[in-house]
N, C-alpha and C positions, 0 to 999 in steps of 0.2 A: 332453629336458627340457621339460615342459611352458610354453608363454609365459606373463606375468604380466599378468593379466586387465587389460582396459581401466580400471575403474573398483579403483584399488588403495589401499593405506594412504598412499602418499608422491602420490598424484594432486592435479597443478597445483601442485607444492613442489618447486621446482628445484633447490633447493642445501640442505645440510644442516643449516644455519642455519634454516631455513623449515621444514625440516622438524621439528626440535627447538622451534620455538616452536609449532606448530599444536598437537604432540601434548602440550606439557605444561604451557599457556596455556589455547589457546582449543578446543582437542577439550573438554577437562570441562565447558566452559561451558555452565548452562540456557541455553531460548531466551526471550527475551520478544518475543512477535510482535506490536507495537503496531500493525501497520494491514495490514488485511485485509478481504477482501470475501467469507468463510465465512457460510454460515448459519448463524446462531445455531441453528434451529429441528433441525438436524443435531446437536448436541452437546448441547441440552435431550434428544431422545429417544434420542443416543448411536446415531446412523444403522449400517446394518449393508449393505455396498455389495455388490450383486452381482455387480458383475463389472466389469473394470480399465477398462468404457468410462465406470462412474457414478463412478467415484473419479477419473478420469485423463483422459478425455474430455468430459465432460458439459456443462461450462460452460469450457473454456476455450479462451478465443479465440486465445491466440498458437498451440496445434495447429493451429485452422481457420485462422490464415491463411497458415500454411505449406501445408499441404493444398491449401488454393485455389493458390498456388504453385507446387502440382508439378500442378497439371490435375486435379485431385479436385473432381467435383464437389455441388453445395455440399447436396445429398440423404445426403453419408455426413459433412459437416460440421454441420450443425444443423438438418438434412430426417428423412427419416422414415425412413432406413434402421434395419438390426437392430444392435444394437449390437456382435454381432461382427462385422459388415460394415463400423462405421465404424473400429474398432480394427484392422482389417486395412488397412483404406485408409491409416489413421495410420503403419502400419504398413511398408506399400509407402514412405512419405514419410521415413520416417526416415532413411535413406542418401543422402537427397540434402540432408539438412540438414546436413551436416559443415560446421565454421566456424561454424554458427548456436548460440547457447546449446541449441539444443531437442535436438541433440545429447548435450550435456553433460550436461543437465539429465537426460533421458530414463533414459540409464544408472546416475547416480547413485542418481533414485529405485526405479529395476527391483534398482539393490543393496541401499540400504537400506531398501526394504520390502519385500522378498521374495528377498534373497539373491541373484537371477539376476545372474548374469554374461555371461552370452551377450548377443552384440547383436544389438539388434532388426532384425530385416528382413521380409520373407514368407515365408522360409523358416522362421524360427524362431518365428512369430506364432504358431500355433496351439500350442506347447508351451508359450511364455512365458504365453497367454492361460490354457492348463488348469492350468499351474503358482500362479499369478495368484490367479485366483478360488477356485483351492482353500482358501490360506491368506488369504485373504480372511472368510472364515467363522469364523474365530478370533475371538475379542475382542481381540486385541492393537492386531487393526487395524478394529475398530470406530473412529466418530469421535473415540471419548472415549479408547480405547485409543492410538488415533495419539496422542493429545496426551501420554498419560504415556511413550509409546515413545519420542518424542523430545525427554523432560525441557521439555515448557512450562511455565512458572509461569503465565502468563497472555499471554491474544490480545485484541487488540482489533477487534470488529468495524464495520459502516460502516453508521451507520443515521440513517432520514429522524427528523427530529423527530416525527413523526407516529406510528413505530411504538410501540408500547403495549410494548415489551420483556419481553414475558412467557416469553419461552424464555429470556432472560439471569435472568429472575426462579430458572426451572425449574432451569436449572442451578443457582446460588446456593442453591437450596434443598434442594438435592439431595441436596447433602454432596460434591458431587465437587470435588477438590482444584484443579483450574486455572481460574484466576480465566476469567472468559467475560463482557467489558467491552463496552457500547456506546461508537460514539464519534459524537457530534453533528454532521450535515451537511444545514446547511439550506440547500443549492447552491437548491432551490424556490420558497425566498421570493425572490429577486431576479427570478424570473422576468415582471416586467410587462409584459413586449415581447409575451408571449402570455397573452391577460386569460383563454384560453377553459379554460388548464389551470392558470395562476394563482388561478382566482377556486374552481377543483375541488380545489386542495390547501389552499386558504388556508379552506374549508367544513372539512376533515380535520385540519386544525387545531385547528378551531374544537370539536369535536366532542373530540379526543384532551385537549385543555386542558379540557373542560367548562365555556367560556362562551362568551358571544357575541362576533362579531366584528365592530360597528358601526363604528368607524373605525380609524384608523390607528394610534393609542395602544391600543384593543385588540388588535389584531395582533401588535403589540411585546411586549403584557402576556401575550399567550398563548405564545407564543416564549419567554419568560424562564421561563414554567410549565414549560413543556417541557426547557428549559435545567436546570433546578432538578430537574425529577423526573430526569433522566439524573445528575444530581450523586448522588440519593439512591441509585440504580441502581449506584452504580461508577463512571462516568462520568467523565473525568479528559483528556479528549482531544477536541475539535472538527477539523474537516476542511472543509476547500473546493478544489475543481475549478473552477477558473477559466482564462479563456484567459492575461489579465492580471490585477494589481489593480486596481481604479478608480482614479483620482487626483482625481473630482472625487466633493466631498463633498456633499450636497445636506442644509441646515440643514432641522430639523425640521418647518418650515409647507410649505416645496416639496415634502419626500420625501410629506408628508400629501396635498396634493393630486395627485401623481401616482400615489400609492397610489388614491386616489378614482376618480381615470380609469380606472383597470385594474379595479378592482371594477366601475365602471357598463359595463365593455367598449369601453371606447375605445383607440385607436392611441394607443401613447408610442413616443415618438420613440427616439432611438438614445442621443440627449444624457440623455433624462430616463431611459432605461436607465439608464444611468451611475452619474449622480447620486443617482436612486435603490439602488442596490447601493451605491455609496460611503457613503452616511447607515447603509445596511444591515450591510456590513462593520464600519465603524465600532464599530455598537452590538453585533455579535456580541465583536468584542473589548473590550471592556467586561466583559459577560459573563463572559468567560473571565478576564477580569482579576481578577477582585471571587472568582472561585473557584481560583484558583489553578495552573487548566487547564493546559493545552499547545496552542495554536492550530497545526495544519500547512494548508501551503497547496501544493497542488499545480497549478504553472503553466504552462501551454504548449502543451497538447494541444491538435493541433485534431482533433475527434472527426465522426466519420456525415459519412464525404467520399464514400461510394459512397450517395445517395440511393434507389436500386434496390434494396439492401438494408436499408436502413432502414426503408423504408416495409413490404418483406415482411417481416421479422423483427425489428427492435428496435435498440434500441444495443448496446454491448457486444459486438458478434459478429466482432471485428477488422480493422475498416475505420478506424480512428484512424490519427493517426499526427504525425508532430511539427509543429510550429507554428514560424511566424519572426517572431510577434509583437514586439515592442519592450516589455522587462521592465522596464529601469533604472529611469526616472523614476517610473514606476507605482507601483512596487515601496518606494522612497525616500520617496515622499510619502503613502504607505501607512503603511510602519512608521515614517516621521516622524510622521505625524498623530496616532497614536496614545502615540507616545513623549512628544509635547508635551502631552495629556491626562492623562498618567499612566495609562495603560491598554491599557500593550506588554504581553500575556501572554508568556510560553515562548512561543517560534515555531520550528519546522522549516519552513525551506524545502526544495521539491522541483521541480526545471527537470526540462523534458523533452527541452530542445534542450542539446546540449552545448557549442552556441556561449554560453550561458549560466553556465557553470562557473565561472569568472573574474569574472564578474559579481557572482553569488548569493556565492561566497565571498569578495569585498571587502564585498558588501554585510551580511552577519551581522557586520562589525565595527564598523559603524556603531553602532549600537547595545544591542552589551553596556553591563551595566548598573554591574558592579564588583561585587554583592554576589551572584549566581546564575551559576557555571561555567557559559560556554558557554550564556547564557541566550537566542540567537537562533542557530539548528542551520541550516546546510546540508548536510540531508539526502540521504540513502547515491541510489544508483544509482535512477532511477524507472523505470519501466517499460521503453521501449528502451534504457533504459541500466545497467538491470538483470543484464550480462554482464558477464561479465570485464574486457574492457577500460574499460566505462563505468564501471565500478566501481574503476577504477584511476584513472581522470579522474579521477572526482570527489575522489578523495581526493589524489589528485598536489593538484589546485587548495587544496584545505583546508590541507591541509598547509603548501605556498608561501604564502598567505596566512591564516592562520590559526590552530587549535590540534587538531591531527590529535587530541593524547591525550582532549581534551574530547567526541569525535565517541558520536553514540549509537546508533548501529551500523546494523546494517541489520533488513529487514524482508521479510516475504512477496507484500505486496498483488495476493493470490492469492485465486480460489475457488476453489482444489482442496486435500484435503487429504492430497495429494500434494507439498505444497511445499516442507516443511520443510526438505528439505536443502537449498535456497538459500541458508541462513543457513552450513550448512558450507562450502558453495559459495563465500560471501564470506567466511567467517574464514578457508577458504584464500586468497584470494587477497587477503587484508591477511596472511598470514603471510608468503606468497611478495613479497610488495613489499617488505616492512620486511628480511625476510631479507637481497633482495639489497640491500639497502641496506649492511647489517652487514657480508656480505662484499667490499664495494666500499669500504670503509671510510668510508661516509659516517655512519655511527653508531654509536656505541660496543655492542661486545661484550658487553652486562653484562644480565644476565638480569635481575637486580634494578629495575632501571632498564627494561626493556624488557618482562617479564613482566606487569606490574600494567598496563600502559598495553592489552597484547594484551587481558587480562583484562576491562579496563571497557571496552572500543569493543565487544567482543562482549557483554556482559549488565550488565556494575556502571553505564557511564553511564545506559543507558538506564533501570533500576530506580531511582535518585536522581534522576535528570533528573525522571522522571514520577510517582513518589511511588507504585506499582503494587505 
């Protein structure tokens, strides 16, 4: 009797309760993948991938930094090797990832994009790879084709105020049916602490808004331009990477004159950092307020800890990793400040630390509003915590404090367009939570009751949530 393939129909659903809810809840559900880091410019010309290392290896960093983990070195991670040479390397790596997501991951996406069953190792590399790119050449699994494959309505992607959104134009114009949305991240204007790459985007600003940028009230006016053309664009979602939120506000004539100092190239201090990003945040929610956005904020990473790499290749290449920053107070006089304004938009929050969990979900009840379910989100698993268990935290915490049924589910914040089954990834493993919950008799038995709830954490919240 043949054994029942690793990656199967009842994978990660341990009791039959769980498994009765995946498959006739949250298996039919579309996806909506509100934050991601895809190229737009892939999906305007509907990219056509060569081979499993440009769709699967290419840009992402948690392979490389498992790779660099098992002694690969970093010429078949983000160097000039060939790219069967770096998919082999990935390759060799995967057996020693058991426990890691990248495990789990790997095989789920080797099933549902190309059927394979086998596990990956070096033995099996060169079959999986000619099997791979074969059906890679299909349209199915063109970029555009990946999106109807796995029922997307709509992605949202992660762009500078700066870009001209012409490939979200191309798609929109195109006729093709998955919505293909920027989402506003001006992490770059707060940058005064460095006048040299400050005063170079704040030029491209200037340039993308079509006016001048003589003081500080222009800057703001060309920002709102910007703000406003992604409104016209689809646009429906802002974003910020931050280590914290500021807590000090800097009133309009100080943030002017520190704005001044970083255009003439002068040192600002660490204070008037701050202060300046607080007046800065601030007025981005406003913004969002006044259009009816979604502000998410992503807090805690501390990023480009291996300065070796950074200097030879870039950010992004997985040398991040968590932060032990101090969230509470920051965080509290953030969305208080705003809440006393009248200009709290939707918020998702997103921690990176999981000592944070308990926090972020006492603090999104601070400020619901009474008239928008679930109008400040503590947001699904973020990047290290993007696995199973972290993905269980997070919502153990919601749940004990909070309103697990309002929750708007998870997301990709992925550049590969290999990601999608994460989203199955996590409706399994809220079916498998709630299941055993049912058969522990901690929650009643009742489909009616427990159906519609599986239903909107996977696609209904987040589609009402963001208005998409």
């Amino acid at each position: 009797m043949a054994s029942r393939p690793f990656i199967h129909d009842d994978f990660l659903l341990a009791t039959k309760t769980a498994r009765r809810l995946y498959h006739d809840f949250a298996a039919p559900q579309p996806i909506l993948d509100y934050h991601n880091h895809l190229p737009p410019a892939d999906i305007a010309n509907d990219r056509r991938f060569a081979n499993l290392f440009e769709i699967w290896l290419e840009g992402d960093h948690y392979k490389w930094r498992a790779m660099r983990g098992n002694g690969v070195a970093e010429r078949y991670c983000t160097g000039d090797a060939e790219p069967w040479e770096k998919f082999l390397a990935f390759a060799r790596t995967v057996p020693h990832t058991l426990r890691n997501p990248l495990y789990h991951w790997t095989h789920l996406e080797l099933k549902r994009y190309f059927g394979i069953d086998t596990l990956l190792d070096e033995s099996t590399a060169k079959a999986i790879w000619d099997r791979a790119n074969e059906q890679l050449q299909s349209a199915e699994l063109s970029a555009r084709g990946i999106l109807k494959k796995f029922r997307v309505t709509a992605l949202c992607t992660t762009d500078d105020p700066v870009d001209d959104l012409a490939h979200h134009r191309a798609a929109a114009d195109s006729g093709f049916g998955v919505k293909v949305l920027p989402t506003f991240r001006p992490d770059k204007a707060l940058n005064v602490h460095d006048p040299e790459a400050f005063n170079a985007w704040t030029g491209r600003l200037a340039a993308a808004a079509d006016r001048d940028i003589g003081g500080f009230g222009d800057f703001k006016e060309a920002i709102r331009a910007r703000h406003d053309y992604f409104h016209r664009i689809g646009g429906r979602l802002s974003d910020h990477g931050l280590e914290r939120c500021p807590a000090v506000f800097a009133e309009g004539s100080v943030a002017s004159e520190i704005f001044d100092k970083a255009r003439a190239g002068k040192p600002v201090s660490a204070d008037e950092r701050e202060a300046f990003a607080g007046h800065m945040m601030l007025f981005f929610g406003e913004l969002d307020a006044e259009k009816g956005w979604t502000k998410q904020l992503h807090l805690g990473a501390m990023r480009n800890n291996n300065r070796r790499l950074f200097e030879r290749i870039g950010p992004d290449i997985g040398c991040d990793s968590i932060g032990d920053y101090p969230q509470a107070r920051a965080l509290s006089a953030y969305l208080g400040r705003l809440d006393a304004d009248g200009a709290l938009p939707k918020t998702i929050l997103y921690n990176n630390n999981p000592n944070d969990n308990f926090i972020f979900a006492t603090m999104i009840g601070n400020f619901q509003d009474g008239e928008i379910p679930g109008k400040v989100q503590f947001g699904g698993g973020w990047w290290f915590l993007d696995q199973k268990e972290g993905m269980e935290w997070q919502m153990n915490a919601l749940s004990n404090c909070g309103l697990l049924s309002r929750f708007v589910g998870m997301l990709t914040d992925s550049r590969s367009f290999m990601s999608f089954p994460r989203h199955e990834y996590f409706r399994r493993t809220l079916c498998n939570l709630i299941g055993r919950d049912v058969e522990d008799g901690l929650i009643p038995n009742d489909d009616a009751l427990l159906g519609p709830m599986i239903e909107n954490i996977c696609h209904g919240n987040a589609e009402n949530f963001l208005g998409l």
